[in-house]
C-alpha positions as CSV (number, residue, x, y, z in Angstrom):
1,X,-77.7,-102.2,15.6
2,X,-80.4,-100.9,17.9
3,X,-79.1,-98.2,20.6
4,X,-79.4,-99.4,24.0
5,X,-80.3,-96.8,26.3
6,X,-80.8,-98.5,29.2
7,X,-81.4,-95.6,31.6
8,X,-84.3,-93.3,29.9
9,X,-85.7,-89.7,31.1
10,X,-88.5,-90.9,33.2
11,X,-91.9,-89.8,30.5
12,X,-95.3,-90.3,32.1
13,X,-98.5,-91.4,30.1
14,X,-99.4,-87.7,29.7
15,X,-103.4,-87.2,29.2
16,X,-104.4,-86.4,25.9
17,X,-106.4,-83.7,26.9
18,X,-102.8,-81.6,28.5
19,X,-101.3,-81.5,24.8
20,X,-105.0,-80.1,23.4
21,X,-105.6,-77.5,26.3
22,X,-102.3,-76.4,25.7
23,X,-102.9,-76.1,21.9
24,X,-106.1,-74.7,22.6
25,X,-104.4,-72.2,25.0
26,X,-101.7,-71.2,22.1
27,X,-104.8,-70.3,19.9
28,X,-106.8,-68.6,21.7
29,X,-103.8,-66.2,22.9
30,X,-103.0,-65.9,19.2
31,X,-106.8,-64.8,18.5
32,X,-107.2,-62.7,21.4
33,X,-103.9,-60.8,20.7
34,X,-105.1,-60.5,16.7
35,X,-109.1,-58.9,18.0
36,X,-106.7,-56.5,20.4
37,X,-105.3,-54.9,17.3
38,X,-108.5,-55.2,15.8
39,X,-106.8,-56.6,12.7
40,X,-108.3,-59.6,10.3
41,X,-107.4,-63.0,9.6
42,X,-105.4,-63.3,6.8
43,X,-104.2,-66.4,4.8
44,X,-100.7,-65.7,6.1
45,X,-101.8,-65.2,9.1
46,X,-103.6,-68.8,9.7
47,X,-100.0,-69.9,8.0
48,X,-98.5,-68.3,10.9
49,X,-100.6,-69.9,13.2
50,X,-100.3,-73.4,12.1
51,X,-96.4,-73.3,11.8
52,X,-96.6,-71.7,15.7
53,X,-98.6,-74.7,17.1
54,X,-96.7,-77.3,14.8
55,X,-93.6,-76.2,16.4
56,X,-94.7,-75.9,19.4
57,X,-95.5,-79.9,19.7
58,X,-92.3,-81.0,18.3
59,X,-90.5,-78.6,20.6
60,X,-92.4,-79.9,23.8
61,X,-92.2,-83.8,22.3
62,X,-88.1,-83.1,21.4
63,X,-87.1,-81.6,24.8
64,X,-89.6,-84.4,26.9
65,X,-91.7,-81.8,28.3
66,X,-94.9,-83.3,27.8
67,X,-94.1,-85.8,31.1
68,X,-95.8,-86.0,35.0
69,X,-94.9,-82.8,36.7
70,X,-96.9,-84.5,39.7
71,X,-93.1,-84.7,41.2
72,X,-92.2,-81.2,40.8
73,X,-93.2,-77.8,41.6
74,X,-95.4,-75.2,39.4
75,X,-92.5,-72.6,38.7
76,X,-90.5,-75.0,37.4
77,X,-93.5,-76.2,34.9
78,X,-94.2,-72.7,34.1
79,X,-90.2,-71.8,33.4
80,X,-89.9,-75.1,30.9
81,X,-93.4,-73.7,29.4
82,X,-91.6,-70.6,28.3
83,X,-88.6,-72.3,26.8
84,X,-90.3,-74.3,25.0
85,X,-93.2,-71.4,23.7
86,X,-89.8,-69.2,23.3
87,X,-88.1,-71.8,21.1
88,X,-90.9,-72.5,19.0
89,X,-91.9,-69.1,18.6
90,X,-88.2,-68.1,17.3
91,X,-88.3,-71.1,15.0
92,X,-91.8,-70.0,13.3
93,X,-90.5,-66.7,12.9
94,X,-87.1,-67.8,11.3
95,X,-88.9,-70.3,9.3
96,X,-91.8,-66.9,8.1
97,X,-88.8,-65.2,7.2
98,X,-87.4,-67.6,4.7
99,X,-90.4,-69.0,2.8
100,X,-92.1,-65.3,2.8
101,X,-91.3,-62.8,1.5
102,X,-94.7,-60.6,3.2
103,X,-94.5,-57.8,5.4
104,X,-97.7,-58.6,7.1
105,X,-96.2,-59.7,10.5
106,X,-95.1,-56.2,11.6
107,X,-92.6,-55.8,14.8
108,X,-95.8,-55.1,16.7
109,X,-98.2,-58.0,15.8
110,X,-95.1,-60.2,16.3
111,X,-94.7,-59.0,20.1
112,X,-98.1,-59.3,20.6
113,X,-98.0,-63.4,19.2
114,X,-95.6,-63.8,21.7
115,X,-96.9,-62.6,24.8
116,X,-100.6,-63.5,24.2
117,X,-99.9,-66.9,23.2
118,X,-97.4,-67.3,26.0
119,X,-99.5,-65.8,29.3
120,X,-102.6,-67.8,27.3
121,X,-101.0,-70.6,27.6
122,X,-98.7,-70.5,31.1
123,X,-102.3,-69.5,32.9
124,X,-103.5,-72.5,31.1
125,X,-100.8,-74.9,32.9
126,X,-101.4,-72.8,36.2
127,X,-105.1,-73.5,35.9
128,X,-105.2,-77.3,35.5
129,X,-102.0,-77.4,38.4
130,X,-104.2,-75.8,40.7
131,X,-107.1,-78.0,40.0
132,X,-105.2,-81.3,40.1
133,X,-103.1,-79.8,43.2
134,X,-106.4,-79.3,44.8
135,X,-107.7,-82.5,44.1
136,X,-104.7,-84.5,45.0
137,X,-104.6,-82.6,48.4
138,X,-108.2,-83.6,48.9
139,X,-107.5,-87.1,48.8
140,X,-108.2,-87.7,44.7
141,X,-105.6,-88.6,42.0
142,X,-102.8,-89.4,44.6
143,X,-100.9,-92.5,44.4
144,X,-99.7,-94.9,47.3
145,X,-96.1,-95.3,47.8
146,X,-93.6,-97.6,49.4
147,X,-90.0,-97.3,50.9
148,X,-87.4,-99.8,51.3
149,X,-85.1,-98.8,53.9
150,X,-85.7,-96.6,57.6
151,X,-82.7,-94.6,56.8
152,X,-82.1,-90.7,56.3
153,X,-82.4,-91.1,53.3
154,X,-85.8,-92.8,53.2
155,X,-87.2,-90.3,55.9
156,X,-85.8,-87.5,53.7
157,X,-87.9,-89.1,51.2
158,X,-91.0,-89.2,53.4
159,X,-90.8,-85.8,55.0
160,X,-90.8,-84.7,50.9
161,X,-94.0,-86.4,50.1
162,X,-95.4,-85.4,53.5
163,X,-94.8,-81.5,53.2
164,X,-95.4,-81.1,49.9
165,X,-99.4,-82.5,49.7
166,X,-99.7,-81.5,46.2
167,X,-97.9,-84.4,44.8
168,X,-100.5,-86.3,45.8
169,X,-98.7,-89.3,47.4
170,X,-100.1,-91.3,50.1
171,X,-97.5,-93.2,52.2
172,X,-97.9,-97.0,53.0
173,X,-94.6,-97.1,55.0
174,X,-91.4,-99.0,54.9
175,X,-90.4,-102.2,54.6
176,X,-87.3,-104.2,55.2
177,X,-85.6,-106.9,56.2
178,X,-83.9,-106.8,60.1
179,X,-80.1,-107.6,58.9
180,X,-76.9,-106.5,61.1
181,X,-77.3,-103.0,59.6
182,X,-79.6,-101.1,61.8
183,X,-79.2,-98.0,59.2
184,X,-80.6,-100.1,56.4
185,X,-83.8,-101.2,58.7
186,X,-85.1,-100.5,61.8
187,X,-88.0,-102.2,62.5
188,X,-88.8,-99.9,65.8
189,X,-89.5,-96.8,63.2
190,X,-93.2,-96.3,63.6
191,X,-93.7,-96.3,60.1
192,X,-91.9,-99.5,59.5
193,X,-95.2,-102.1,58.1
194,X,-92.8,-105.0,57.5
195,X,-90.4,-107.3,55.5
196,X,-89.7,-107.1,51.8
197,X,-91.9,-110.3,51.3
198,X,-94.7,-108.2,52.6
199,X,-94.1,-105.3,50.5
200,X,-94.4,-107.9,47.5
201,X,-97.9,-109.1,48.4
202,X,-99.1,-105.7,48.7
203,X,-98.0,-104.9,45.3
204,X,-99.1,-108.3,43.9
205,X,-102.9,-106.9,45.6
206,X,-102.6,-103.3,43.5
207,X,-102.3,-101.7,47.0
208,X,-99.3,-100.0,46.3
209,X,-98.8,-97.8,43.1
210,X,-95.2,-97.3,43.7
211,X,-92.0,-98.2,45.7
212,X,-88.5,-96.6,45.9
213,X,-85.5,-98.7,47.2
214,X,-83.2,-95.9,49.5
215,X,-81.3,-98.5,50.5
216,X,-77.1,-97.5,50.7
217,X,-74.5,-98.6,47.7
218,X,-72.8,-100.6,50.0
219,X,-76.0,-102.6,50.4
220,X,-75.4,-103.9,47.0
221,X,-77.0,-107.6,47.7
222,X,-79.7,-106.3,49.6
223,X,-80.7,-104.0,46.7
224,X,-80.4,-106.9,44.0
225,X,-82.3,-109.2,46.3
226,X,-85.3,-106.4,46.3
227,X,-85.3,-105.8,42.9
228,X,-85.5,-109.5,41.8
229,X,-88.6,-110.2,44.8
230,X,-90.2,-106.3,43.5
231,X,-89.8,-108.4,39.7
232,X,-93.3,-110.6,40.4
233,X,-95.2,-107.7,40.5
234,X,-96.1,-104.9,38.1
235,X,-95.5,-101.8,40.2
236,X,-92.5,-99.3,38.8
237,X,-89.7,-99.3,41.4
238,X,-87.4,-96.7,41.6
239,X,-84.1,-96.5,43.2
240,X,-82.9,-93.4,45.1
241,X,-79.1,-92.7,44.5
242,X,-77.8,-92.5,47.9
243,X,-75.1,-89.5,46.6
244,X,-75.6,-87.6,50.0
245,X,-73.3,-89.2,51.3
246,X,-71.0,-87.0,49.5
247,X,-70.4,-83.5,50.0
248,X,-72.2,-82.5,46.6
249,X,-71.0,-79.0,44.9
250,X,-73.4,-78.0,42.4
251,X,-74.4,-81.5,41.5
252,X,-75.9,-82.1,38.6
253,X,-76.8,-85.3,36.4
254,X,-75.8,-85.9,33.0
255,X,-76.0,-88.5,30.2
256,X,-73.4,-90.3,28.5
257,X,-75.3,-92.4,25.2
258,X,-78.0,-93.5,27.3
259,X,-75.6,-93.8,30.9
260,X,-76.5,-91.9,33.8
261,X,-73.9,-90.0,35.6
262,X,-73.7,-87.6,38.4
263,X,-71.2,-84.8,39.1
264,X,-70.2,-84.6,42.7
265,X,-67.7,-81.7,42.6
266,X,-69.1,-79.4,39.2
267,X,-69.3,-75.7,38.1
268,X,-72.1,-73.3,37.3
269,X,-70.0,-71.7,35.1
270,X,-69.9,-74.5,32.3
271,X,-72.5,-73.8,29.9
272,X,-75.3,-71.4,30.4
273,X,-74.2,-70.4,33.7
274,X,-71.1,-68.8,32.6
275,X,-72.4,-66.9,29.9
276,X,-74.7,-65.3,32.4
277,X,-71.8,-64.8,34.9
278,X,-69.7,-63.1,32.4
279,X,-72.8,-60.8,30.7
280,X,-73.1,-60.1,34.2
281,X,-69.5,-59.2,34.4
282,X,-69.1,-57.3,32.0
283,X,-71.9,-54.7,32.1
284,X,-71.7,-54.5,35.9
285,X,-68.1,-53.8,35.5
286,X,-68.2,-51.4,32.9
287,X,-70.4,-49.1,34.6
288,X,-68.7,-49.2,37.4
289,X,-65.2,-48.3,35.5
290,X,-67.0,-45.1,34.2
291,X,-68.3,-43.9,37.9
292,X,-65.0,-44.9,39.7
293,X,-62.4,-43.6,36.5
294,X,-62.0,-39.9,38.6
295,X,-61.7,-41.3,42.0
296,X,-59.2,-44.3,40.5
297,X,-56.7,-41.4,39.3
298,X,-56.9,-39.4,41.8
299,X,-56.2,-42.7,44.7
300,X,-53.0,-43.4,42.0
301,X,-51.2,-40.4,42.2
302,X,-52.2,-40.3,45.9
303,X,-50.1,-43.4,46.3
304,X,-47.1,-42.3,43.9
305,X,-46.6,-39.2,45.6
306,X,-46.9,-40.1,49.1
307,X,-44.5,-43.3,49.2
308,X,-42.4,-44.8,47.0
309,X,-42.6,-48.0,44.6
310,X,-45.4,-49.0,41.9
311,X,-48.9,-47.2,42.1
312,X,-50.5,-51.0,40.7
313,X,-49.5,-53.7,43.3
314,X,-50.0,-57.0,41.1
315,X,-50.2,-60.5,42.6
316,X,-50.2,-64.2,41.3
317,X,-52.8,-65.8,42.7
318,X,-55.2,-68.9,41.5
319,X,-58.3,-68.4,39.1
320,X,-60.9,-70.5,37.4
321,X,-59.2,-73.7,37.2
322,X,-56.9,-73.4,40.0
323,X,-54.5,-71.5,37.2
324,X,-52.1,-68.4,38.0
325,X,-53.7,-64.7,37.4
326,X,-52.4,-61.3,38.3
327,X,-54.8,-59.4,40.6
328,X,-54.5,-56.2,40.9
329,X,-54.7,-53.5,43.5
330,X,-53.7,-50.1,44.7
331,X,-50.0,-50.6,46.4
332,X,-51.0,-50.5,50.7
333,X,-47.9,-51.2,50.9
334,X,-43.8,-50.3,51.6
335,X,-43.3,-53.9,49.7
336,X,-44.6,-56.1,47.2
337,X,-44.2,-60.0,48.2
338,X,-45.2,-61.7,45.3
339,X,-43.0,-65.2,46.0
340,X,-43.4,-68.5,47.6
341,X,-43.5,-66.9,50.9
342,X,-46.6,-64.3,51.7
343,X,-46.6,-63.0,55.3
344,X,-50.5,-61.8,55.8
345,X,-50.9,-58.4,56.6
346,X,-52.1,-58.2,60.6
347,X,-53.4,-55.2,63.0
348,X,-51.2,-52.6,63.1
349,X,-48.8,-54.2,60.5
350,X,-45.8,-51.5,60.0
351,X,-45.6,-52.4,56.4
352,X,-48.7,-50.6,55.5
353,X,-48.7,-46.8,54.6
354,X,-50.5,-44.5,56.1
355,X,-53.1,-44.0,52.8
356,X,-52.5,-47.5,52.6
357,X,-54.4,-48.2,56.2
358,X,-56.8,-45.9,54.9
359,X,-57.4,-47.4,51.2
360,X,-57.4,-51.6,52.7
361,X,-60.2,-50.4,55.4
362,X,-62.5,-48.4,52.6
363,X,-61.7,-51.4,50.0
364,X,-60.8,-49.0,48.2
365,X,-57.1,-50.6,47.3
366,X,-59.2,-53.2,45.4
367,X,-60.8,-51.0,42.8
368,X,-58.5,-51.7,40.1
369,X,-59.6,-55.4,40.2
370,X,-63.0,-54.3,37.4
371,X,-60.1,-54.7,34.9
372,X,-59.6,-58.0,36.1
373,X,-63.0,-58.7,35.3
374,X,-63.0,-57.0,32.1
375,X,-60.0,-59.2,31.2
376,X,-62.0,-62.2,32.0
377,X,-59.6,-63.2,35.4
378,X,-62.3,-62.5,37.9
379,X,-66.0,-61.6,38.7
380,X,-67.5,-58.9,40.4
381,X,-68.7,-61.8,42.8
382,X,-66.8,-65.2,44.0
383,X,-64.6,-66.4,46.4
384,X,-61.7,-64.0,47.4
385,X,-58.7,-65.0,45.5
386,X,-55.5,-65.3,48.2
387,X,-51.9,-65.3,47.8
388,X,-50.6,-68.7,45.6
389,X,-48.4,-69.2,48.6
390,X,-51.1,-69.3,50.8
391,X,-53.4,-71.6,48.8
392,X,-50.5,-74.0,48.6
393,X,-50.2,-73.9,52.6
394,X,-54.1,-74.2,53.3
395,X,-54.9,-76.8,50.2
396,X,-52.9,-78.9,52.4
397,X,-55.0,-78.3,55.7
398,X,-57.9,-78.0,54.9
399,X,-60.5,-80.3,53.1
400,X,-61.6,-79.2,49.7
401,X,-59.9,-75.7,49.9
402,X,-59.0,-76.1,46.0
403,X,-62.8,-76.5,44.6
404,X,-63.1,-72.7,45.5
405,X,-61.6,-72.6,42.4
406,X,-64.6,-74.3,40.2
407,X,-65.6,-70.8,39.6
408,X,-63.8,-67.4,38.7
409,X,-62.2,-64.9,42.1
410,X,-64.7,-62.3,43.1
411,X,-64.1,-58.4,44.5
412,X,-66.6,-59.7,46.7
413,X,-68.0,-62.6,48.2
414,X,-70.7,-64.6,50.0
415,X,-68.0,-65.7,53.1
416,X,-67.0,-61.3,53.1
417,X,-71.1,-60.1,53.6
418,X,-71.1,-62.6,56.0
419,X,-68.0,-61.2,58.3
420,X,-65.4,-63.5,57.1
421,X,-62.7,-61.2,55.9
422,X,-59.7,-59.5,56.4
423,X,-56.9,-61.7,58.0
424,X,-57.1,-65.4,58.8
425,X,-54.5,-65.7,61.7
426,X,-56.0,-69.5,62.3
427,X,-56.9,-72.5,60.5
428,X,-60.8,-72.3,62.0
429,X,-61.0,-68.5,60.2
430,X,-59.9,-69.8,57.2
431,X,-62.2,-73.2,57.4
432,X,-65.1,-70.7,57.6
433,X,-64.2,-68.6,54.7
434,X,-64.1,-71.8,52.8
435,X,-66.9,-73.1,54.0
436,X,-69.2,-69.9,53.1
437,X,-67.4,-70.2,49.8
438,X,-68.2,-73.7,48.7
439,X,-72.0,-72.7,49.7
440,X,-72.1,-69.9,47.4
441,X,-70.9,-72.3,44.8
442,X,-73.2,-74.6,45.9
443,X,-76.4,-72.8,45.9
444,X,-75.1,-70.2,42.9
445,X,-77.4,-67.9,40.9
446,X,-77.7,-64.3,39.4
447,X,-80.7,-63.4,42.0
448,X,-77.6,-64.6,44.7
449,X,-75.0,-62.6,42.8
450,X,-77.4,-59.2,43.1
451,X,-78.3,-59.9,46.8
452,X,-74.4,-60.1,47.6
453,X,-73.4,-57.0,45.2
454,X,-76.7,-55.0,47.4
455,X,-75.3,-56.4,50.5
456,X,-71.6,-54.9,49.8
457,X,-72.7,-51.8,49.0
458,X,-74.3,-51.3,52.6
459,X,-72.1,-52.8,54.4
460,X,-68.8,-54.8,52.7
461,X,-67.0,-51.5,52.4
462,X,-65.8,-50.4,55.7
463,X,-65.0,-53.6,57.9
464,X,-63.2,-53.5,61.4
465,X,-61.6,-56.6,60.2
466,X,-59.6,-55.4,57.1
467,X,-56.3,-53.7,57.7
């Protein structure tokens, strides 16, 4: 039986003349870095070279990188250069290693394949993007487009193509039906050129090169009639999900044998994301355990000695997953609520010690929490995790509280650089927190992570706000 995948990865007729340059490009990095050592070609070492550029056109053929990048920008095109170079290069040296038994590709030559066939061959790509950027902003190579629909989403759509000249899209306008949905088509937009029967006619005259439909889901009919009148032409049509309608958290698509799917509410931390977030972790937090090891013994027998009760103040609160964890902290306090009902410290709050008032204001009290993230219960950045007593009362107030939890509980956090911490005495205080929260999420990273951990240690130490 034949698969059906009836939703493909979108693969444009690519120019026969990208895969050679880019061939050509591996070679002539792999010579240039041989003359630099001033070393001879060997018959090993034109075995080398063959398995280097073999691999390297079934990596870019297996992972679809050989495709249009006329839709996308250069850093991206240069980052999936170097995963595929990187792959292929790790391949030709495992394969070396097996069927050779030679000690003629030292530790040196092997460093210098790599990074002279790789700039070689990303200035390559940068090269022929700037010439066809150039051209296509010039008015050469671009393509004429067409949008059904005058709604956000197709002016979205059109302020993309507009900004971004290098794509090399010229816009025709849009085109659509006046109906009793004046989101679908307003045929007072200055750009609006007419019906969908003049659309057709345009395309059936090659003046139109291609069209995408940004008409809503719940325009289902209006959609279906498009398509059929779009099928007596010959112009691709593509149709543009309308999934920002939804509050998207780290969206992302994925393919289910052959079915396209989008995550509305997803992690970073599934897959490669999280094992960056925990290297991260890990070798943050161990080098912080080893400057702050003095300072944490001397803050715990500062708090035995001055009051009584624990020195560790440990907590149930939610984690990855929305499940239970035990934070730690210094004790601030004369109690230790741990129950189904959490009063929140306030100003001047009479539970609090003296070192207490001193150790919640310094964030100091929270130092203890790097052996949370050692254990693998929190990160050094993320949403502050809060009492399980009070997620339970704000899940139920306020929209999407509980998705903080589609990553790990941070010391610090992207709501606390931006003066959303200490207590939460209303529902709007809180609504920010969250808010700041699912953005981090949203727009996650390491180069975010580094900019918040920078950020604290200028300024999300002392804060007027904690007590």
């Amino acid at each position: 039986m034949v698969k059906d995948n009836r939703v493909r990865p979108h693969i444009a007729s690519l120019p026969l003349f990208q895969k050679f340059t880019d061939l050509a490009a591996i070679f002539a990095g792999l010579a240039l870095s041989r003359i630099f050592l001033l070393d001879s070609i060997s018959e090993f070492t034109a075995l080398v070279w063959l398995l280097l550029l073999v691999n390297y056109y079934i990596a870019s053929s297996m992972l679809s990188y050989n495709h249009s990048w006329r839709m996308q920008p250069t850093f991206k095109e240069i980052y999936r250069c170097f995963k595929v170079w990187s792959a292929s290069f790790l391949l030709t040296i495992f394969s070396i290693q097996v069927i050779s038994n030679s000690t003629e590709l030292t530790p040196l030559l092997t460093i210098s394949y790599y990074l002279g066939g790789g700039t070689i061959l990303g200035a390559s790509r940068v090269l022929t993007r700037f010439t066809l950027n150039y051209a296509r902003s010039s008015g050469r190579n671009t393509k004429t487009i067409a949008i059904v629909g005058t709604g956000t989403l197709a002016r979205s759509l059109y302020q993309t193509f507009k900004h971004y000249t290098w794509m090399g899209v010229s816009f025709s306008g849009y085109f659509c039906d006046p109906d009793d949905s004046t989101e679908c088509c307003d045929i007072s937009s200055p750009n609006h050129r007419g019906s969908i029967e003049d659309l057709v006619t345009l395309c059936q005259r090659g003046q139109i090169d291609e069209v995408y439909i940004t008409l809503p889901m719940k325009e289902e009919a209006q959609i279906k009639r498009t398509l059929h009148l779009l099928s007596d032409s010959s112009v691709p049509v593509y149709v543009v999900p309308d999934v920002f309608t939804f509050s998207l958290l780290h969206s992302r698509w994925r393919d289910i044998n052959g079915i396209p799917v989008v995550g509305v509410y997803d992690s970073p931390l599934s897959g490669y994301g999280g094992l960056v977030k925990r290297i991260e972790d890990v070798l943050l937090s161990v080098c912080i355990l080893i400057i702050i090891a003095i300072p944490m013994i001397c803050i715990s027998l500062a708090v035995k000695f001055t009051s009584p009760g624990p020195m560790i103040f440990k907590q149930r609160r939610y984690g990855y997953g929305g499940k239970e964890v035990e934070v730690w902290k210094f004790r601030t306090m004369t109690v230790c609520e741990n129950g189904t009902d959490v009063t929140q410290a306030t100003k001047n709050d009479k539970r609090i010690t003296k070192l207490g008032k001193f150790l919640r204001r310094t964030s100091l009290d929270e130092l203890p929490q790097f052996i949370n993230v050692l254990q693998g219960h929190m990160s050094i950045v993320g949403p502050r995790p809060h009492a399980v007593a009070h997620n339970e009362q704000y899940r139920k107030d306020i929209n999407g509280y509980m998705l903080r939890h589609l990553v790990k509980p941070g010391i610090t956090g992207w709501a606390q650089i931006n003066g959303w911490r200490g207590e939460t005495d209303t529902l709007e205080k809180m609504q920010r927190r969250v808010d700041f929260d699912l953005d981090y999420i949203r727009n996650w990273s390491l180069n975010l992570d580094l900019k918040i951990i920078i950020k604290t240690i200028f300024k999300g130490f002392v804060d007027k706000q904690a007590y």
